[in-house]
C-alpha positions as CSV (number, residue, x, y, z in Angstrom):
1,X,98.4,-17.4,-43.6
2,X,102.0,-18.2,-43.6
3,X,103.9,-21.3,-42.3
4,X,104.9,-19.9,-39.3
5,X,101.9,-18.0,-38.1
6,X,100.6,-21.8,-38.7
7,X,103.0,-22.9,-36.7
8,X,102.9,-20.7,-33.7
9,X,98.8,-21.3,-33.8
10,X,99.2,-25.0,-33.2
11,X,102.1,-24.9,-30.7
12,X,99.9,-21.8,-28.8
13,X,96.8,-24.5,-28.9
14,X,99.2,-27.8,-27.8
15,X,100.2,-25.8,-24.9
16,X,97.0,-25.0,-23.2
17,X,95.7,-28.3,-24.2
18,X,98.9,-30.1,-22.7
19,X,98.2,-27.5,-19.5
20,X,94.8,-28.4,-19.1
21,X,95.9,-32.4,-19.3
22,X,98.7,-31.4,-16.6
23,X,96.4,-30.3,-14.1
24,X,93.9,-33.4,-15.0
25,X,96.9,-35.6,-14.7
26,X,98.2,-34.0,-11.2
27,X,94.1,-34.0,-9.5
28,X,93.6,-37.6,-10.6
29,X,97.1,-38.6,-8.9
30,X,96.0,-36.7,-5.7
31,X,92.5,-38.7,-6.3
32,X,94.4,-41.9,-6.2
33,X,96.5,-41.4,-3.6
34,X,93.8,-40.5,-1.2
35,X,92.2,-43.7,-2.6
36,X,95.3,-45.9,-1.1
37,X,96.3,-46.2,-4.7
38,X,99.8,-45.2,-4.2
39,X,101.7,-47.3,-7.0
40,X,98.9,-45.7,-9.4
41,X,99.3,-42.2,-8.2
42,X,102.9,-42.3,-8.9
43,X,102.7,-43.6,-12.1
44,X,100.3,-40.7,-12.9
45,X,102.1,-38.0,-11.2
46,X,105.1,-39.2,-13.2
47,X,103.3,-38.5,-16.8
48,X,102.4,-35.0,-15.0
49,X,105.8,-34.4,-14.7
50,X,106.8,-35.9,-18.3
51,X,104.0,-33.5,-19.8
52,X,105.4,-30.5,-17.8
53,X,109.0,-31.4,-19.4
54,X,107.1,-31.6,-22.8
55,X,105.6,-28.4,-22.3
56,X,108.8,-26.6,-21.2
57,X,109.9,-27.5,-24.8
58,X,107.1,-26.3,-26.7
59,X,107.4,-23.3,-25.0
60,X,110.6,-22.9,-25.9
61,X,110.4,-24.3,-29.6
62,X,107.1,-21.0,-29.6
63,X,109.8,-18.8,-28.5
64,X,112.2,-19.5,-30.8
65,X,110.5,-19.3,-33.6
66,X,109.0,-16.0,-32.3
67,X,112.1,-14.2,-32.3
């Protein structure tokens, strides 16, 4: 298997790994928050919305290197 076929593999798998952590990330802040744990659920929403800019750029860094 080639480099890039390599490549697209593990960005593919980072991806729906990182998606699964986003949605983790964004039930555990709703969790908190309906805990009274507001300073905690925004901390934790934030890294949702850090790991949805990081996923934006894998996405595009896969598409890239697809075409």
């Amino acid at each position: 298997m080639e480099f890039e076929e390599k490549a697209k593999i593990r960005m593919e798998h980072w991806i729906r790994h990182g998606r699964s952590h986003l949605e983790e990330y964004r039930g555990f802040s709703r969790d908190l928050e309906a805990a009274g744990k507001s300073a905690s659920a925004q901390a934790v929403s934030q890294m949702a919305e850090y790991t949805q800019k990081g996923l934006a750029s894998l996405e595009n860094a896969l598409a890239v290197l697809s075409s």
